[in-house]
N, C-alpha and C positions, 0 to 999 in steps of 0.2 A: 181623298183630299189630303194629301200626305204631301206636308210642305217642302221636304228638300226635294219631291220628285215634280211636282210643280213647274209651270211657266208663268211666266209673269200676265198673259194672257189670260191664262185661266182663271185668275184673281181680277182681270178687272171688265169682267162681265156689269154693265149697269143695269142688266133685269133679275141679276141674282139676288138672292137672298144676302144681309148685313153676314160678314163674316167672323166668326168668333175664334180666335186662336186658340187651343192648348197648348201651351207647353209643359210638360213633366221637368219636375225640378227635386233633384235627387242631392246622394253625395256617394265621396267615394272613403269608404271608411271600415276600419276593419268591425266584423260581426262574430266576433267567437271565434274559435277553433273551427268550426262547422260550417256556417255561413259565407259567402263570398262579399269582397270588400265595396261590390255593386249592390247590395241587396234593395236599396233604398232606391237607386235609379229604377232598377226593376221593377219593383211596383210601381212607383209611381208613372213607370211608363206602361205600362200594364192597363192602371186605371185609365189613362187616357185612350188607347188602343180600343178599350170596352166602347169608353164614349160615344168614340169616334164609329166603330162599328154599328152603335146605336141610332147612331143621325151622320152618315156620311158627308154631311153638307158640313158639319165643322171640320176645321182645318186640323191637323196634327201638327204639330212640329219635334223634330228629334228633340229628344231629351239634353236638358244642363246636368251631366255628372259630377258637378264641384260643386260644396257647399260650406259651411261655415259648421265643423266638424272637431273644434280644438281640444274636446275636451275627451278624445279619440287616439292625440298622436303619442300616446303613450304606447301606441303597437304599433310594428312595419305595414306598410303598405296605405296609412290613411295619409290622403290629402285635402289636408283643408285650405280654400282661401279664404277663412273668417268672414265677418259679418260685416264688416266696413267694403270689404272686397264684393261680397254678394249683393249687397246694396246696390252700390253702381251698376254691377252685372246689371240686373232685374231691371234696376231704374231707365237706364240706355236703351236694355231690348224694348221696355213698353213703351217710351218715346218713339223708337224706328216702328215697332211694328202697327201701334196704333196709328201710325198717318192714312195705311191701309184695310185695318182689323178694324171691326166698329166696337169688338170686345177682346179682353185677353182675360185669358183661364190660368193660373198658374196653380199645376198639383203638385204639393210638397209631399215628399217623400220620408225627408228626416227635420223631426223636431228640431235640432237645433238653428235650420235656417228660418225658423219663426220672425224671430225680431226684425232679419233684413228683407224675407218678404213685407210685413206690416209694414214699416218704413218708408219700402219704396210704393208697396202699392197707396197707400196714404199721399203720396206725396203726388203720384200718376193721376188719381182722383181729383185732388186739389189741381191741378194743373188742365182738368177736363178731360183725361181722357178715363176709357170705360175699362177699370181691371179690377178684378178679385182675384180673390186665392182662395182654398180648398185644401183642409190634409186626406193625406191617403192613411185612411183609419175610421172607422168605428165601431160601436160596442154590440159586441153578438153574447148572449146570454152562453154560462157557461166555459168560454172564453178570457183565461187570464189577460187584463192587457197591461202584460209585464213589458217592462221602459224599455231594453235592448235584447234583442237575437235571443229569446225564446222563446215560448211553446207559439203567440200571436206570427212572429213574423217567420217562423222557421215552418207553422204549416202554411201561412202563404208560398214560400219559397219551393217547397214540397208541392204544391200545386202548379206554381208558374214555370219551375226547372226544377223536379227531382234532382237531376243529374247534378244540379249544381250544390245540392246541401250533402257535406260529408258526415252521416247518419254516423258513422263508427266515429268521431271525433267529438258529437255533441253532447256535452256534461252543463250542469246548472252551476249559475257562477255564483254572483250577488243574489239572494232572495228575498231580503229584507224590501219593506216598502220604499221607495224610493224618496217618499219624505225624511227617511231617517238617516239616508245615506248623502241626502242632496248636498251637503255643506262638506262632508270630504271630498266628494265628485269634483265639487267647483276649484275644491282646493289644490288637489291634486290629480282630477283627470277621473276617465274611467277605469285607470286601470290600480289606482290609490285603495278602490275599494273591491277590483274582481281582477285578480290577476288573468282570466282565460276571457278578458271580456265580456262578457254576460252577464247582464243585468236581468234576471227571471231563471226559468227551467225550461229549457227544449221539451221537456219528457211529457209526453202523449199528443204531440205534434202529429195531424192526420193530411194529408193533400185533401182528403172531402170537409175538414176543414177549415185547410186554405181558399177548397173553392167556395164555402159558406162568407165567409169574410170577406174575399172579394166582390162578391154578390151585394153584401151591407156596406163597403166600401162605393161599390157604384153605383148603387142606387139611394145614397145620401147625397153622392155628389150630383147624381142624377136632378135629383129635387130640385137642390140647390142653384143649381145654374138656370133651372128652370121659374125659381121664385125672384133669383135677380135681386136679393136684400144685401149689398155688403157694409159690414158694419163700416161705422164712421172712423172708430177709432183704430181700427185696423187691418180694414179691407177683405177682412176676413168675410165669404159668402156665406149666409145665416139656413139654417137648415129650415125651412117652413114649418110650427109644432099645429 
């Protein structure tokens, strides 16, 4: 059920099952020296692919690679179309797609497009139609879960595309807690406080795991879509305790 291979037949079966969309919702932003400026679509397209593997009957749909990334373009290659821009995005697709979807799934890939998901899914809810969101993240013991492109998302990446993480290039940038860095970040960007982009340490990044964390990645989200709670105040889908 891979939506851009799809026929519009194939969706309007009336003895199917109600159809739940995924969409991965990523950005395109630089990650270090090391990392590639997709890493975020990546996963987050990753976790949906799992899903979708998992219950073939939910839809896929290709990945959104732009997100609200500003505090990024202090290095070549990110673009961001901020939060006012991702808004609309999101708020549009869930309007078109739920006249057909009975749900949509949206997996964030990068923190910063938080507030224009909540937003609009907030605003899709109010409006009656069925949307959450989901981050592609959670906490595995042992596991730093340091803010940017190290040891968390660089053994993801090392799992999902060795080939794509440049192991001779990755050095620790920023290591401080990221509460204590948070007010120059805002001030001046990621790169105010880590000149090679990095926020944490790549060092002892394993692909077993990346695959560990993938694993607690999809089967939180697993849960999740399964439990159906999304919070009121900002769509966010609640993990059942």
């Amino acid at each position: 059920m891979l939506l851009d291979e799809l026929t519009w037949p194939d969706l309007d079966d009336p003895g199917a099952r109600p159809r739940t969309l995924l969409v991965p919702v990523g950005s395109t932003e630089q990650h270090g020296p090391h990392l590639p400026l997709g890493t975020d679509t990546f996963v987050a397209a990753a976790v949906a692919a799992a899903l979708h593997d998992a219950d073939p009957e939910l839809v896929l749909a290709p990945a959104i690679p732009y997100g609200a990334a500003g505090e990024h373009e202090g290095f070549p290659g990110t673009v961001s179309i901020g939060t006012e821009a991702l808004h609309t995005l999101l708020l549009e697709y869930g309007r078109s797609a739920c006249r057909w979807a009975a749900r949509l799934v949206l997996l964030n890939g990068h923190g910063g497009n938080v507030a224009a998901l909540s937003s609009a899914v907030r605003l899709l809810r109010h409006e009656g139609r069925d949307a959450g969101w989901l981050p592609c993240a959670a906490a595995v013991p042992g596991v730093p879960a340091d803010a940017h492109a190290g040891r968390y998302e660089t053994s993801l990446l090392l799992h999902l595309g060795p080939g794509r993480v440049r192991a001779d290039r990755a050095a620790a940038g920023e290591t401080r807690p990221l509460a204590e860095v948070i007010d120059a970040l805002r001030a001046g960007g990621t790169a105010a406080v880590s000149p090679n982009g990095v926020l944490g340490d790549p060092a002892g990044a394993t692909a077993g795991e990346g695959r560990t964390l993938l694993a607690a990645i999809v089967g939180a989200a697993t849960t999740a879509i399964a439990g159906w709670d999304p919070d009121p105040a900002t769509g966010r889908l609640r993990v059942p305790r």
